[in-house]
C-alpha positions as CSV (number, residue, x, y, z in Angstrom):
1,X,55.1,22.2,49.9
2,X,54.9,25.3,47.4
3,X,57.8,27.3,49.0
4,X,60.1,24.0,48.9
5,X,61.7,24.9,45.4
6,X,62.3,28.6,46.7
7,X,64.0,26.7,49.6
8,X,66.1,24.6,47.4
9,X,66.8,27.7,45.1
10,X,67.8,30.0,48.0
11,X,70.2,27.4,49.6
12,X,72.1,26.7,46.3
13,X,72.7,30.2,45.7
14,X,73.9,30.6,49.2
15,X,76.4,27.8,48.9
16,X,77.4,29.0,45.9
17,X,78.2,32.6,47.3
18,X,80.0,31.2,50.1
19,X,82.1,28.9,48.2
20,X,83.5,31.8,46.3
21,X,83.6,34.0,49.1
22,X,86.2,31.0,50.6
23,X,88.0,31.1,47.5
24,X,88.9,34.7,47.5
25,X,91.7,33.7,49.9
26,X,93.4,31.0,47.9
27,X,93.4,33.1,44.9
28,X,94.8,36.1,46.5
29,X,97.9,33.8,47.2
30,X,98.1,32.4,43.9
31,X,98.2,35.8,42.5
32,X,101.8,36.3,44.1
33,X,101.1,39.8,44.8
34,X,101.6,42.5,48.0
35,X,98.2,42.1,49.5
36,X,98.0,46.1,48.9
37,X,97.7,45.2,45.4
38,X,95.3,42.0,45.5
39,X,93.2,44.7,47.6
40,X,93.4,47.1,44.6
41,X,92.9,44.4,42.1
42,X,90.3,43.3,43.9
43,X,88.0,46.0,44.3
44,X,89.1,48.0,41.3
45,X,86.8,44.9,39.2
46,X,84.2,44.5,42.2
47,X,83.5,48.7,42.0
48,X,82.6,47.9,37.5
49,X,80.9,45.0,38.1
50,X,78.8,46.9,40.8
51,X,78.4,50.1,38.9
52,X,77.3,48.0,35.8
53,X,74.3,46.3,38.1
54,X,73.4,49.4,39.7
55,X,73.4,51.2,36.4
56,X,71.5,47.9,34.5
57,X,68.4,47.8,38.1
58,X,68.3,51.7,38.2
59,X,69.4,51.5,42.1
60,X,70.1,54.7,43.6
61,X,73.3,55.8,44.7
62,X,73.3,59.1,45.7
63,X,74.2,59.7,49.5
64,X,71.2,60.9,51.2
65,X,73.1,63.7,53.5
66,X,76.8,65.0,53.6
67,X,76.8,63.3,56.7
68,X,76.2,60.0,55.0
69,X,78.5,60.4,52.8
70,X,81.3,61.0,54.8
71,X,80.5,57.8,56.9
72,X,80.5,56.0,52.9
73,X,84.0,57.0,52.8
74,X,84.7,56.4,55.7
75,X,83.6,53.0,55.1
76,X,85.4,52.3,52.3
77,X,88.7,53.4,53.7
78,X,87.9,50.8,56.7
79,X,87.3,47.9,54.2
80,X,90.8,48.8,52.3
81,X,92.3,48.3,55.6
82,X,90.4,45.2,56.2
83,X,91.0,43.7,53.2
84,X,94.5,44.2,53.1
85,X,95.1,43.0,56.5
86,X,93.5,39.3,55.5
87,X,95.1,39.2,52.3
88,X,98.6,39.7,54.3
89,X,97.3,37.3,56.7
90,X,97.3,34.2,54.7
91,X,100.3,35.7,52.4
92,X,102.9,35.4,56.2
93,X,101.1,32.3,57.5
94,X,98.4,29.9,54.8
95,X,94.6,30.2,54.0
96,X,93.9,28.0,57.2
97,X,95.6,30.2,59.7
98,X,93.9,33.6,57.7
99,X,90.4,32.8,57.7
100,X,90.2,31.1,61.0
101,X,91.6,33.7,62.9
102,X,89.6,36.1,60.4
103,X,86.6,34.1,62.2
104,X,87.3,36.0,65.4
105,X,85.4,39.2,64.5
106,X,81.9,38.3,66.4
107,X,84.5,38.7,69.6
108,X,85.0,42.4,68.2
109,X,81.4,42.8,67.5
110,X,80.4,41.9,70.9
111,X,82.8,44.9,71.9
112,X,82.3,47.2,69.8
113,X,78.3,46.9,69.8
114,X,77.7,48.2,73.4
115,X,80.2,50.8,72.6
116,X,79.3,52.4,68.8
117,X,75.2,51.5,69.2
118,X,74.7,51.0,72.7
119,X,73.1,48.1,72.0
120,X,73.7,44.8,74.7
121,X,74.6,42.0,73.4
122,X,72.7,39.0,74.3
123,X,74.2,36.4,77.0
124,X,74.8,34.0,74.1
125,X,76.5,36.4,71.9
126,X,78.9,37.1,74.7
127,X,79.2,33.2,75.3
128,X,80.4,32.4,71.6
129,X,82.3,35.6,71.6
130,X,84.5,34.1,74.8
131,X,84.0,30.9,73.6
132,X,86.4,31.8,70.5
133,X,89.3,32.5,72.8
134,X,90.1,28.7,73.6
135,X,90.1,28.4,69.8
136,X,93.0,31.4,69.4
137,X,95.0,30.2,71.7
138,X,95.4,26.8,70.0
139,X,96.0,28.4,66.8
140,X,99.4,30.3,68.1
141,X,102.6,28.6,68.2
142,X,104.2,30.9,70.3
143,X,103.9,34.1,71.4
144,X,106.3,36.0,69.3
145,X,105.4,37.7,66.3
146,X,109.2,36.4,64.5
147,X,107.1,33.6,63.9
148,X,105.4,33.4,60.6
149,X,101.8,32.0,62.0
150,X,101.9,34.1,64.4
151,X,102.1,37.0,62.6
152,X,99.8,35.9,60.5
153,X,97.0,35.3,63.2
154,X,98.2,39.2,64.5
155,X,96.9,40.0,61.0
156,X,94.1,38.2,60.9
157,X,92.9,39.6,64.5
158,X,93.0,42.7,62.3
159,X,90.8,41.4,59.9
160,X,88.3,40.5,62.4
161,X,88.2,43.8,64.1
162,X,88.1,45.5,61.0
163,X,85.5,44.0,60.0
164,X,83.3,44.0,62.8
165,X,83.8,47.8,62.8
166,X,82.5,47.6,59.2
167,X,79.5,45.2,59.9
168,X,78.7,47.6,62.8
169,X,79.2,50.6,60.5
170,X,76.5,48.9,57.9
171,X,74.2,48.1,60.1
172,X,72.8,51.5,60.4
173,X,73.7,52.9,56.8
174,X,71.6,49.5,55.5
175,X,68.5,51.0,57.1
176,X,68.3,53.7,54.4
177,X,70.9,51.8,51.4
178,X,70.9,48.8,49.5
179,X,73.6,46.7,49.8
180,X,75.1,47.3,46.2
181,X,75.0,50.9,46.6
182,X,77.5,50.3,49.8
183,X,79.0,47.6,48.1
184,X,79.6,50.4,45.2
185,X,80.7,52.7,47.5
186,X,83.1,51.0,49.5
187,X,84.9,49.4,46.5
188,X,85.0,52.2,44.9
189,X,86.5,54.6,47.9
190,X,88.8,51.9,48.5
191,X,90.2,51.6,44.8
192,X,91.0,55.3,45.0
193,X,92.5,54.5,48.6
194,X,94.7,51.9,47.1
195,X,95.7,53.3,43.5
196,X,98.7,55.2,45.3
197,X,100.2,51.3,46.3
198,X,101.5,51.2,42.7
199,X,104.1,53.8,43.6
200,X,105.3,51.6,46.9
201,X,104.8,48.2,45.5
202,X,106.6,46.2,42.3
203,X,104.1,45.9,39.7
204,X,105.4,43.8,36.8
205,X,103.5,40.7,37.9
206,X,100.3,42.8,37.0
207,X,100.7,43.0,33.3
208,X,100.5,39.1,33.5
209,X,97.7,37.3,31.8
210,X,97.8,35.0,34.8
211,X,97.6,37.4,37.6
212,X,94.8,39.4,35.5
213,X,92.8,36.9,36.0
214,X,93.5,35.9,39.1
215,X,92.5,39.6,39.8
216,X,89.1,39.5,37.4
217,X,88.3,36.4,39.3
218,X,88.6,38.0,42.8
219,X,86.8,41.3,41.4
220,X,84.1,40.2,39.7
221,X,83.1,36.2,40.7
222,X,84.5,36.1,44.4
223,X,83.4,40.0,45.1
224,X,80.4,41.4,43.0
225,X,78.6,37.8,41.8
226,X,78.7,36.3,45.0
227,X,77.7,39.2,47.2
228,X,74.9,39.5,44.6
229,X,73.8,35.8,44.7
230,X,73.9,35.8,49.0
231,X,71.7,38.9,48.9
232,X,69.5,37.2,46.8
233,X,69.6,33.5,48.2
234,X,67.7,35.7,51.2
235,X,64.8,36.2,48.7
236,X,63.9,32.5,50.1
237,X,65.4,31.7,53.1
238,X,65.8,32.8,56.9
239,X,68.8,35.5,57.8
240,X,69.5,32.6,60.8
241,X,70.2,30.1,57.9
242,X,72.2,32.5,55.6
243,X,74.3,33.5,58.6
244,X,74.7,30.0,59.4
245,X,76.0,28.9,55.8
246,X,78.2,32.0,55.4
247,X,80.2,31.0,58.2
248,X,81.0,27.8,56.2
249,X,83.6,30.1,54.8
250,X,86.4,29.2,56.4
251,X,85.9,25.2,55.6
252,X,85.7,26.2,51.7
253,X,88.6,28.3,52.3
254,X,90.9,25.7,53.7
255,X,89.2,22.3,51.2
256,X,90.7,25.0,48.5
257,X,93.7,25.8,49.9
258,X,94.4,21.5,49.8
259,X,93.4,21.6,46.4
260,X,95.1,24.1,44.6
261,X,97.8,25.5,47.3
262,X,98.8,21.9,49.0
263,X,98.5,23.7,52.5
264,X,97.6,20.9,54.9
265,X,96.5,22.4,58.6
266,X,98.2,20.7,61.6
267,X,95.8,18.8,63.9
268,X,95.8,21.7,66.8
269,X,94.9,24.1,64.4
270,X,92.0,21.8,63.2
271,X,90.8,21.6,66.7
272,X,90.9,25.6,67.1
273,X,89.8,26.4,64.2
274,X,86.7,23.6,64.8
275,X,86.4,25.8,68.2
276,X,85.7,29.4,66.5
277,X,83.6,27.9,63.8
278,X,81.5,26.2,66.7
279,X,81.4,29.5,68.7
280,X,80.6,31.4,65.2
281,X,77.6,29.3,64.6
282,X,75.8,29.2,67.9
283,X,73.9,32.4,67.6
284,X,72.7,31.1,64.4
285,X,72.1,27.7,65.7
286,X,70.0,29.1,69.0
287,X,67.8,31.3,66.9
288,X,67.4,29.1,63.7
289,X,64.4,26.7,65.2
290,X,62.6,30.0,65.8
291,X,62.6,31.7,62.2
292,X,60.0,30.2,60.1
293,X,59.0,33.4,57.8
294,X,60.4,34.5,55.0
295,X,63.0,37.1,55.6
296,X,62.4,41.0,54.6
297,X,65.5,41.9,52.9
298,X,65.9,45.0,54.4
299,X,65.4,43.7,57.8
300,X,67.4,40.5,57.7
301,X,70.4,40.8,56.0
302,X,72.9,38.6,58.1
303,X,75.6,41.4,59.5
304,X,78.2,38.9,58.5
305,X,77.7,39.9,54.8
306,X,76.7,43.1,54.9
307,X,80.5,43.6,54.2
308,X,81.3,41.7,51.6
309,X,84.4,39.2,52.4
């Protein structure tokens, strides 16, 4: 009965870090901008924010080996290209169609695991990860990437494989980092990375209070704050349960994208979308009955956010 209020206290601040993890999407299409920009915008705020709480706790940051280092930037480089490929996924196509197809990456991860750690995945993991195909298919119109939705699926594909390559990447630099020092890293490689966008890109729109904002928001609420409050929600609850809430994303996502965007899904893409989340959670699902300790933060931390998103 004593560890009920850390319970309660570790799933708020899980929703609450997923909720804003789903609105980074709709706000990267309010902002009007290239997605290179949003990207630069985006982690430009994230990489203060982070240096300010890794500054204010003391947490180290110094790479532990030249080797390490050169995997940090190589990391960071990876989530520049992630990032901008699921920004320019919903910017062709709508939030719906970007974050579901976004959702793919545990197919990628099942992929790239046996291939980067030569590590098996289990039967169940390959299971979901087929099990998302079905829920693709039904989100593509046609085959042809002249249309819009399609494209923007192409992109979010991208995403997803980016990502998984990142999560995989993390998994074995998180056995000797914390998560804000990659967090720092990664931002902060990938705001260099992108600073050269303002030469190829139209940038009057970022000298507007509006877009500034947008951009603080993204940087500093939907980036650094809510990768902070998921890493602590774990403090109290399972890494089967975190995992299980984060991928709640996409359904934050597209209730946002109603809200302030007006983008209604179609019905099919409903049912795909329904499909992935499904296949998404059942790794989760299987293994949640099982967990009953508290998790060890180093140990536990779901791979889905050891990127942030």
């Amino acid at each position: 009965m004593q560890e009920q209020p850390h319970s309660i206290r570790g799933l708020a601040l899980a929703n609450v870090a997923v909720m804003l993890f789903g609105l980074a999407g709709v706000l990267g299409k309010i902002s009007a901008l290239p997605s290179p920009l949003i990207v630069l915008g985006r982690v430009l705020f994230a990489s203060i924010t982070l240096t300010i709480i890794a500054l204010s706790q003391r947490i180290p940051v110094r790479p532990r080996s030249g080797r390490d280092g050169l995997l940090l930037i190589g990391q960071g480089l990876l989530l520049a290209l992630h990032w901008t490929a699921f920004f320019q996924s919903i910017n062709v196509s709508n939030v719906a169609i970007g974050l579901l197809s976004f959702s793919s990456f545990p197919l990628f991860t099942a992929l790239l695991e046996p291939l980067l750690l030569r590590q098996r995945p289990s039967l169940l993991q390959i299971i979901a990860a087929l099990l998302i195909l079905p829920g693709i298919y039904l989100l593509v119109p046609s085959f042809s990437l002249e249309n819009q939705i399609t494209l923007g699926i192409a992109w979010g594909l991208l995403a997803g494989a980016t990502f998984a390559l990142l999560s995989v990447g993390n998994r074995g630099l998180g056995r000797h980092y914390s998560s804000v020092t990659l967090s720092l890293y990664q931002t902060g490689v990938a705001t260099i990375a992108t600073l050269p966008m303002l030469f190829f890109f139209p940038t009057p729109l970022l000298g507007q209070p509006k877009t500034l904002l947008v951009l603080l928001l993204l940087g500093i609420f939907c980036t650094a704050l809510a990768h902070t409050l998921f890493i602590s929600s774990m403090r109290h609850i399972t890494a089967q349960l975190a995992s299980l809430l984060a991928s709640l994303e996409p359904v934050w996502g597209i209730l946002f994208g109603a809200l302030l965007l007006h983008e209604i899904p179609s019905g099919t893409t409903l049912i795909g979308g329904l499909i992935i989340l499904c296949a998404t959670c059942l790794p989760a699902l299987a293994t949640f009955p099982h967990s009953r300790t508290k998790p060890d933060l180093l140990r536990s931390t779901p791979e889905k956010r050891t990127t942030q998103k």
